[in-house]
N, C-alpha and C positions, 0 to 999 in steps of 0.2 A: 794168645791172650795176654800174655805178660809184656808185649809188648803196646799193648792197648790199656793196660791196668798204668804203665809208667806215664803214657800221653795221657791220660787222664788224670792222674797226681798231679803230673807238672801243668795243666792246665789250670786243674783246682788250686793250685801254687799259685800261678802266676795271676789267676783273677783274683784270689786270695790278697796278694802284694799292692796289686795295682788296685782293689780298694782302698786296702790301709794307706797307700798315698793318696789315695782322694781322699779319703776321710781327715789324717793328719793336715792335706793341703787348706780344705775347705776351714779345718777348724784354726789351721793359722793364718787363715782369709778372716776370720771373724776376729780373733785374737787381736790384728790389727787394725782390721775395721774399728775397733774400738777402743783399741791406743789410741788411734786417729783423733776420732770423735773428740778425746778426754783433751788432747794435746791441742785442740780445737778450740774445745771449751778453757782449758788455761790460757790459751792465748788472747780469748777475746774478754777475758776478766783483766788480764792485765792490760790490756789495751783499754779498757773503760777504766780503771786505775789510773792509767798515765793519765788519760784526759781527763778524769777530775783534778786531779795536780797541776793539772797546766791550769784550767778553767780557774780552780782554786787561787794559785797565785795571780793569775789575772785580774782577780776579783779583788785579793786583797791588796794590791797595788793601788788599783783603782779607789778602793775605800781610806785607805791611808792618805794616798793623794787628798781626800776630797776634804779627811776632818784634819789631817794637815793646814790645808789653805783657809779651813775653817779656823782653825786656831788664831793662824796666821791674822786674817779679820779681824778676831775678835779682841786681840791684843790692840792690835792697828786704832777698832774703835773707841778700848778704854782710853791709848792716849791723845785721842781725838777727844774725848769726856774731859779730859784731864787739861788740856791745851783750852778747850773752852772755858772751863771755871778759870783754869790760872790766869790766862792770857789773855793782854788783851791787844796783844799783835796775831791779828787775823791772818797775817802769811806762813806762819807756823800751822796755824787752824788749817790751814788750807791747804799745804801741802801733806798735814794727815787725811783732809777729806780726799784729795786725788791717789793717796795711797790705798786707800779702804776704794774706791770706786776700784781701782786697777785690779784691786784682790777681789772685790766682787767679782768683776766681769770673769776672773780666771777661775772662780769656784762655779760659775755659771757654768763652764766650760770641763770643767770634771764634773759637776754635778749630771752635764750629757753622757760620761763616759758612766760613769758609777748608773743611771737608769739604763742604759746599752747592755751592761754585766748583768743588770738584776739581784737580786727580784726580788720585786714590786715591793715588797716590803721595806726593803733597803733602801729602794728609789723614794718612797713616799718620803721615811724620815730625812732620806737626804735635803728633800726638796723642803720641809718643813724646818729642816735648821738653816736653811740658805733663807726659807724667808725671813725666819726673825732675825736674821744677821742683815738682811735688807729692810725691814723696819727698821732697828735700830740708826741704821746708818738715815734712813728717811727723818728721823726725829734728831740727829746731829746736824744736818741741812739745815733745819729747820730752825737750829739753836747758833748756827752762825749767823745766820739773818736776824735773828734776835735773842745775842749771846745773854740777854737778863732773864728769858724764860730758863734758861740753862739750870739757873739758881732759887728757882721758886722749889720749894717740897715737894709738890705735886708731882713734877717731871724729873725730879730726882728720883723719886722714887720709882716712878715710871719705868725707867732705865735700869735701873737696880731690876724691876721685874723684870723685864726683858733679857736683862744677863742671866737669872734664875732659869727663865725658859727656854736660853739657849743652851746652858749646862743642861740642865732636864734633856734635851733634846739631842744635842753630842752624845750622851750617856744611853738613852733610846738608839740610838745608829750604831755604837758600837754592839750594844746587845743584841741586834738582829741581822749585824755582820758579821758578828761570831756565830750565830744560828744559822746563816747563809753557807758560812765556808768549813760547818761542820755538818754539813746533809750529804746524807751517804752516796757515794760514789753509785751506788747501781739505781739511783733515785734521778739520779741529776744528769749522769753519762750516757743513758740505754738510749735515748731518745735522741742524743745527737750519732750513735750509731744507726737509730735504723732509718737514719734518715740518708 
């Protein structure tokens, strides 16, 4: 009997042991299962992180480009205003009107990159301070063909409003590029992941 009492000890040992490795195994099967999981989930925050930064600077390049050459314009057209009343050598007038055309067309052409980036909000005011920087320049045409309207009140004044509404308007576009390129990363990111 005492030989059957020890194979029965060392049995109940050894199922004994080889639970407690299954149990220890299983629960450090879980333990890293959800390391995993965690080390998963930080990886794909910071992977939506990085690409709002990127996305971010993309954006803001593109916006800085845009009221950049906007500036750029609207300088162009003051001394385009300024070359009208003074002068009355139209080759001077005219080689500021082909400078403002040229900064036109190239704020056309950021104005497609900056609605490309987004969004829509951005795009709008973009597109609304490029128009009145294309009014204006339509009403300096207008005043080389007949530089004495240039000088009447009325269109003086005109033009003064017009600068007002493109101030106003620059002023609207950075406001809602700085609201563009401070929307939170998991607002703006998630969606170009799960695509």
């Amino acid at each position: 009997m005492l030989v059957s009492t020890v194979i029965a000890v060392a049995l109940i040992t050894s199922i004994s042991t080889l639970a407690a490795a299954s149990i220890s195994a299983y629960i450090a099967f879980l333990v890293s299962r959800n390391h995993n999981a965690t080390e998963l989930a930080v990886a794909k925050d910071n992977r939506i992180d990085q690409q709002f930064k990127e996305r971010r600077q993309i954006r803001r390049d593109a916006y800085v480009q845009f009221l950049n050459q906007a500036n750029t314009v609207d300088q162009c057209l003051g001394n385009y205003w300024h070359e009208i009343l003074s002068s009355s050598d139209l080759t001077r007038v005219s080689d500021n009107l082909q400078a403002v055309k040229t900064g036109l067309e190239y704020l056309q052409r950021l104005g497609n990159l900056v609605a490309l980036e987004g969004p829509d909000d951005v795009t709008d005011s973009a597109r609304k301070l490029q128009s009145l920087l294309t009014q204006a320049n339509g009403r300096m045409v207008l005043f080389i063909y007949k530089p004495e309207l240039a000088k009447e009140p009325d269109n003086a004044r005109l033009y003064l409003d017009l600068g007002l509404k493109r101030i106003a308007a620059t002023n609207e576009m950075i406001k809602v590029a700085r609201k563009a390129l401070n929307d939170s990363p998991h607002e703006s990111a998630v969606s170009v992941i799960d695509t």
